[in-house]
N, C-alpha and C positions, 0 to 999 in steps of 0.2 A: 616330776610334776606332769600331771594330765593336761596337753597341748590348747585343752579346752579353758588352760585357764590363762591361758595369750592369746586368745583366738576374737579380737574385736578392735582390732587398731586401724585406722582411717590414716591415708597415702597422701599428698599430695608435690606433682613433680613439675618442674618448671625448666623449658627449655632457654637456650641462653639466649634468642633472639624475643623471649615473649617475657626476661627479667627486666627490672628498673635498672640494671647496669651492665649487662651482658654475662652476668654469671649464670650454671646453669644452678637451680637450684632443688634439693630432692630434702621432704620433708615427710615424717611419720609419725603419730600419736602409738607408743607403745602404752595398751592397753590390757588389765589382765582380770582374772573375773575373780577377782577378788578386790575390794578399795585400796588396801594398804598390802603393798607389794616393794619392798625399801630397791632404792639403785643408786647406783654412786658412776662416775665417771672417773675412767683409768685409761693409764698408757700403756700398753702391751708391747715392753721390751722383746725382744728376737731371744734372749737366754731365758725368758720367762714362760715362753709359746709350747705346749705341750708339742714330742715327736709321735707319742703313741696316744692317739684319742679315743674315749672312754667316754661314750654319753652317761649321763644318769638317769635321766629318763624313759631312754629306749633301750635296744639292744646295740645301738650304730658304734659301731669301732670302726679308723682311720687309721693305716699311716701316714703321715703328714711329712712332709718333704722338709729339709736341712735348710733352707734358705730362707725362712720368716723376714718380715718388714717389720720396721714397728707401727703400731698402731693403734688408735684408739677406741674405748670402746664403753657401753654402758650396762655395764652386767650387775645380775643380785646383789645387792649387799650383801646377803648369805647366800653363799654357792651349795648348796645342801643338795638342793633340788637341778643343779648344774649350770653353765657360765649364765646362757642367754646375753649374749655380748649387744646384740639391738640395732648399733649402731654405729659406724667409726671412717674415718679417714687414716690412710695409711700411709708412709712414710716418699712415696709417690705421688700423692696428691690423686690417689682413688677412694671415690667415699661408696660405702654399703650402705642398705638397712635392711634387714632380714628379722621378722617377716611379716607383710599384708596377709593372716590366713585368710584364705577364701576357701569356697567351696565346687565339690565335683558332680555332677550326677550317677546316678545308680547304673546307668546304662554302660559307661567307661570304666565306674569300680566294678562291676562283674566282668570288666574284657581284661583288665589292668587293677589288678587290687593292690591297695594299699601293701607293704612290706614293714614290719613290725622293725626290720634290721637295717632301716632307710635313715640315712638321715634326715634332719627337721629343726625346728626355727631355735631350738636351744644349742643347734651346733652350727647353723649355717654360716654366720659369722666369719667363728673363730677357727672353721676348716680353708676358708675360702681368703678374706680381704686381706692377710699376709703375703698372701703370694699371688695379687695381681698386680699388673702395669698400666692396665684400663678398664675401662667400664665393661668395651668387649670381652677381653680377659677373662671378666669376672663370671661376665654368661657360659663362657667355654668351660670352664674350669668346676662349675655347677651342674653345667650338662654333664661332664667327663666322671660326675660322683654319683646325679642320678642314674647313669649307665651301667656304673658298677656296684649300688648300691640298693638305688629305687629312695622309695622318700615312704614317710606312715601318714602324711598329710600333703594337703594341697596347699600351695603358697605362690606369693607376689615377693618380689625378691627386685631389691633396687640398686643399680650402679651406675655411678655418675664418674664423669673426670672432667675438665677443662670444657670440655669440646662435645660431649654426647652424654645423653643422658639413655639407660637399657633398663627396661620394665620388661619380667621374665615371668611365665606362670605355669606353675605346675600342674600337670592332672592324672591323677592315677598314680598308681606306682613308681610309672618309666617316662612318662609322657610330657611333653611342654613346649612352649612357644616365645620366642624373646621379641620385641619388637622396640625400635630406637624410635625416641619421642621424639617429634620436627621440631627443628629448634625455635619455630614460630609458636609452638602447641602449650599447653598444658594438661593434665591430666589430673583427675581425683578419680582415687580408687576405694572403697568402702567396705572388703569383707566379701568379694564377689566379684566372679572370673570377666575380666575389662575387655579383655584383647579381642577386636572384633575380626574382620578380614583381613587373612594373611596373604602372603603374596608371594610365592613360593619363586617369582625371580626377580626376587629385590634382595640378595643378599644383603646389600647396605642398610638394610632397615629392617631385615625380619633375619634370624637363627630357629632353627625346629630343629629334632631329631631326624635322621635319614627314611626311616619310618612312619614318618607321622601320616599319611597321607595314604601308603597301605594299611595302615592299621585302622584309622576311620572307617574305610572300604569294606573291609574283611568281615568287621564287626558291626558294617552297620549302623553307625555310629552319625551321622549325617542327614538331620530332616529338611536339607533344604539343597538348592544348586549351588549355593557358593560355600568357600569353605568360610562360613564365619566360627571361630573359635569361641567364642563366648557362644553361641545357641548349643555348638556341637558338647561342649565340655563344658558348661557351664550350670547351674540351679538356676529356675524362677518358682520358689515356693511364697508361702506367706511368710516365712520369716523371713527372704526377700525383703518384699516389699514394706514389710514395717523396722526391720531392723537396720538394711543394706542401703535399697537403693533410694530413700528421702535425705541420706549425706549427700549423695551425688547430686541429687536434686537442690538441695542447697546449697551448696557450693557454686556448682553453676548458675544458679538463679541468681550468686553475689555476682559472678564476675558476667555474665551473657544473661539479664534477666530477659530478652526476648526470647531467648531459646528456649526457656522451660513454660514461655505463658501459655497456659492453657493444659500441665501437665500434670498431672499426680504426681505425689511423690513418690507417690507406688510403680512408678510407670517402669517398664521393663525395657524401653527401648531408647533411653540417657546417650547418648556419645561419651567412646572413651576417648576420641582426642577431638581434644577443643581448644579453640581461640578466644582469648579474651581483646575488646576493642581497645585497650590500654596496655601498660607495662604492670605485673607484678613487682609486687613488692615484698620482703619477710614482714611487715606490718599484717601485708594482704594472710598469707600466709595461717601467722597466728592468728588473725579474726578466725579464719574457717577452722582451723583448728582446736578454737576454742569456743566454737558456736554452739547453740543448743535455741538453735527456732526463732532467733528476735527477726521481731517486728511480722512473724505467722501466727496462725491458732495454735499452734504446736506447741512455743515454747513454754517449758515446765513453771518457769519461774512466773508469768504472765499473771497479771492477778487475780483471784477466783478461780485461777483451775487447780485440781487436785492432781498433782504432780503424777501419782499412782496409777492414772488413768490417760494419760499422755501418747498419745498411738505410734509416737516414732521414735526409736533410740537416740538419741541427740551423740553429736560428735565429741564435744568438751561436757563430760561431766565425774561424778567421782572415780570413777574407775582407772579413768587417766593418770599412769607411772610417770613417762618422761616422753616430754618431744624434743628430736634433734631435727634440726636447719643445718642441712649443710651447703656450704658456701663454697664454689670452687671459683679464684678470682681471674680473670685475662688480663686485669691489667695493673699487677704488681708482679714482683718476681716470686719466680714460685716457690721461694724459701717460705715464702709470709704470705701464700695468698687460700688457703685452707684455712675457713672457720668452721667451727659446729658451735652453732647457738642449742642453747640447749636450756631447759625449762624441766622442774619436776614438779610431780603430782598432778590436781586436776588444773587443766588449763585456762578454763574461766578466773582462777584468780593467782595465775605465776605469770613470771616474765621472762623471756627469751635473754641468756645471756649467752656473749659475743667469748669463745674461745678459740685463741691461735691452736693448731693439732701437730704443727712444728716443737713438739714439747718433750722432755723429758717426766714430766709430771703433771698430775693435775692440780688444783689446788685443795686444801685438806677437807673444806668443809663441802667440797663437791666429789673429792675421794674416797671421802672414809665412814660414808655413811654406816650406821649401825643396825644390829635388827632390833635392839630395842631405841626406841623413841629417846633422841637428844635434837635440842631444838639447837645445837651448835652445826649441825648435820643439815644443808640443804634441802635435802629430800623434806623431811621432819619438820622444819618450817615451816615450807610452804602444806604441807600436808595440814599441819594445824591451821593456819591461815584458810585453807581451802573447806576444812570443817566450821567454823565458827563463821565464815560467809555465806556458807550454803543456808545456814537454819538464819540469816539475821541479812538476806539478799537483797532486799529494798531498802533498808538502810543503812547497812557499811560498804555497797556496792561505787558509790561516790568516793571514798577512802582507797579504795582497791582499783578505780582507774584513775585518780589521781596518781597514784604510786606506778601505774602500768607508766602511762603516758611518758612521765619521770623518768624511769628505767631504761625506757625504751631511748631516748633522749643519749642515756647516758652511753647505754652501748654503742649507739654509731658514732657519739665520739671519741668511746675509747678506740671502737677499730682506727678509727680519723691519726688520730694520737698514738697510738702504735705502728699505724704504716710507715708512718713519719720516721718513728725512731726506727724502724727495721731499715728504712732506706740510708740512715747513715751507719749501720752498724756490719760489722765482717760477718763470715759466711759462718765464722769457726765459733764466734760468739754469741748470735744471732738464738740457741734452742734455748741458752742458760735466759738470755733477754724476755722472751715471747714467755719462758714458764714464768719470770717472774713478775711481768706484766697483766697474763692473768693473772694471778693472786691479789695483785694489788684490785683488780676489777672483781675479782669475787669478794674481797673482806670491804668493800664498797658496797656493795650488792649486798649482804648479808648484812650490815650494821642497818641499811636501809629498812632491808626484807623484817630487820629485828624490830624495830620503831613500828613498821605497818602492824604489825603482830600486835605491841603493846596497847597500841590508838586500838587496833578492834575487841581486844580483849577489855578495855575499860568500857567502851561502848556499848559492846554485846552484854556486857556484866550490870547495866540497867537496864536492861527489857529482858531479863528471864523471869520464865514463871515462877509467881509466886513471892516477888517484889513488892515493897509497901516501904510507902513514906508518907505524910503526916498529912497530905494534899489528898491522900485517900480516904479521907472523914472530917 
C-alpha cells in the first residue's frame, strides 16, 4: 500500500502532570486516504510475532530478535497490503503509536534521500513495541533500525510509559530528533515536523543521532542561529497552511484561546509545546479529535456553507479509521493500570471505549472485524452510523450525542468497576478477569452502538429524497 494512503492522522499527547489524574496520556487519529479502510483490535501473543520480517509494501526486511512481549495492537482487517499495527501497549506497560506522517524539505531529501529499503509506518510497530521496557527504549531502539536501515518516509513516532512520555521525528533517510514532553506540557501535532529547539546538553529531554549537528553544517542546511528543528527540516508550503497547521490551531485555540488571538490558522509559527490553564481530560481529548471547526467560519457542517469549498482539512471527518487513548495508570497496580480506549471510524459520531491491554484476547466484535461490511463487526457499525449522520447532521446529531455522552458515562464506570474487581483478584487470574470483563463492556457497547444505528436509520429513512405522504397535496 502507497504510504500516502496513511499519511493524515492528527497526534495528540498529554503529560502526566498536565492529565485530570496524573496519567500520562498519548492519543492518535489513524487516518487513511481512503474512507473505508476496516481495523480490528488484537493481542499479539510472543509465538505469534514474526522472527524474520517481510514488509509488503516496501522492500524493508528485519531480523527481529527471540524475546517478543505480548502486545496489543490495531492492524487491517485485511493484512494484503501488510500489518499497519497503529497502535498498542505491551506487556510492560509501554504504549506506541506509529505513525504522525509528516513532512521533509527538498533541501535534507537531496543531502539524505529517502531509502526505498527503510523501514516505515506499516512496520514500525510491529518491529519495535515488543521489545521495549520504556518510552526511551522505544526511541533507542527506532534510531538503532533507522541507522541500519534508513526510513522511505518521514514520521512522528510516539512512546509513552508510567512516567514519560517521547515524541520522535524523522527527516530524511537517516535523520531525527526525540524530544521528552514536560510533564506539565501538552502537545498537538498535525501532519508536520513539531520539534522546535533542541538542546544538545539536555540529554534528559532531547536524543539525536551523533551526526546530526555535522550534518546540518556540512550541507548547509540551517537558515537561522539557532538549531530550531522544525525550520531546519521542516515544510511551510500551502498545503501547510490549509491542510496541517489550522489542527494545531484549533486545538490550541480549545485548550489556551489567548494564545492563538489574533492568529491564522495558517500561521507558521504555533508552539509545539504548550500549557494548558487546566487539567486534561480523555473527554478533552476526544472533542479535538473529533473536531472539524465548531463555533468558526470553517466548520463544514455550519449552515449555508458548501462543504466542497471549506479552506481547512478538519480533524474528525470521514476518513477517520481508529483513535486509540492510551492510558498509562500511577495509581493502581500495574497489572490493571494500561488502558487503550479506542473508537472506530469517523470520530464525529463513535465513542471512546475503555480496554484493559492486560489481555489475552480481545473482544470478537472488536477482533474480527471483516473486509466485507457486517454490522456485527465494530468497525462496520460505526462506519454505517457515521455515513447516515454525515448526509442527515442537523437532525440526528442530538441522537448521536445523546448516545456519546451515555457511553462516555458508561466507560469510566466500567474502568471504576473493573479496578475494583482487579484489586481483589490474584496475580495468576487477573489476564483471564480483565479479557472477560472487557467483553462484557464491548457486547454493552455494541447492543447500544446497535439501537443508535436502528433510531437513525428510521429517522433518516423520512427525510430522503423523493418522500411523499398525503400532507403533500
Amino acid at each position: 500500500m502507497d504510504s500516502s494512503e496513511h499519511s493524515s492522522c492528527t497526534t495528540i499527547l498529554v503529560g502526566k502532570n498536565a492529565s485530570y489524574d496524573g496519567s500520562t496520556l498519548i492519543a492518535r487519529n489513524e487516518d487513511a486516504g481512503v474512507a473505508v479502510n476496516p481495523k480490528k483490535f488484537v493481542v499479539m501473543h510472543p509465538a505469534d510475532q514474526p522472527r524474520d520480517y517481510h514488509a509488503k509494501g516496501s522492500q524493508f526486511t528485519i531480523q527481529l530478535p527471540d524475546n517478543p512481549q505480548r502486545y496489543t495492537a490495531v492492524p487491517e482487517a485485511v493484512d494484503q497490503n501488510g500489518v499497519w499495527g497503529e497502535a498498542g501497549i505491551n506487556g510492560n506497560n509501554v504504549a506506541m503509536s506509529a505513525t504522525e506522517t509528516i513532512t521533509t524539505n527538498s533541501r535534507v531529501l537531496g543531502a539524505d534521500p529517502l531509502t526505498k529499503s527503510g523501514v516505515g509506518e506499516e512496520d514500525l510497530l510491529t518491529v519495535t513495541l515488543p521489545y521495549i521496557n520504556s518510552a526511551r527504549e522505544g526511541v533507542q531502539r527506532v534510531a538503532q533500525i533507522l541507522k541500519e536501515h534508513g526510513t522511505y518516509e518521514s514520521n512522528g513516532i510516539i512512546f509513552s510509559d508510567v512516567n514519560e512520555i517521547w515524541y520522535m521525528e524523522t527527516a530524511g533517510g537517516h535523520h531525527w530528533v526525540a524530544q521528552r514532553i514536560p510533564d506539565n506540557a501538552y502537545v498537538i501535532a498535525p501532519n508536520q515536523t513539531g520539534i522546535q529547539e533542541v538542546d544538545f546538553n539536555d540529554p534528559d529531554n532531547f536524543m539525536f543521532p551523533d551526526d546530526l549537528r555535522d550534518f546540518v553544517k556540512t550541507n548547509h542546511l540551517n537558515p537561522a542561529n539557532d538549531f530550531n528543528f522544525r525550520k531546519i527540516f521542516g515544510s511551510d508550503s500551502q498545503l501547510d497552511h490549509h491542510y496541517n497547521t489550522p489542527r494545531a490551531w484549533y486545538g490550541q485555540r480549545y485548550f489556551n484561546p489567548e494564545s492563538v488571538q489574533g492568529k491564522s490558522p495558517m500561521s507558521n509559527n504555533l508552539p509545539f509545546i504548550c500549557h494548558a490553564d487546566r487539567k486534561i481530560t480523555i473527554e478533552d481529548i476526544k472533542f479535538i479529535l473529533s473536531s472539524h471547526y465548531q463555533d468558526t467560519p470553517y466548520d463544514p457542517f455550519a449552515p449555508g456553507i458548501d462543504y466542497e469549498k471549506t479552506p481547512y482539512r478538519p480533524i474528525g471527518f470521514n476518513r477517520n479509521q481508529e483513535l486509540s487513548v492510551m492510558q498509562l495508570r500511577p495509581y493502581v497496580a500495574k497489572s490493571s493500570a494500561a488502558i487503550q480506549w479506542l473508537a472506530f471510524a469517523a470520530n464525529p459520531y463513535n465513542i471512546l471505549v475503555p480496554f484493559f491491554t492486560n489481555i489475552d484476547e480481545t473482544p470478537a466484535a472488536y477482533g474480527n472485524t471483516t473486509g466485507l461490511l457486517d454490522s456485527h463487526n465494530a468497525y462496520w457499525l460505526n462506519r454505517l452510523i457515521s455515513l447516515i449522520a454525515t448526509d442527515h447532521y442537523h437532525s440526528l446529531m442530538d441522537q448521536v450525542e445523546a448516545y456519546q455522552e451515555k457511553e462516555m458515562g458508561y466507560g469510566h464506570q466500567r474502568v471504576a468497576e473493573i479496578d475494583k474487581l482487579a484489586s481483589k483478584t490474584s496475580q495468576a487470574g487477573l489476564i483471564k478477569v480483565l479479557t472477560g470483563e472487557n467483553a462484557k463492556t464491548a457486547d454493552t457497547v455494541m447492543k447500544d452502538t446497535q439501537k443508535l444505528l436502528t433510531k437513525l436509520v428510521a429517522q433518516a429513512s423520512n427525510r430522503v429524497r423523493g418522500s411523499f405522504t398525503r400532507a403533500h397535496y
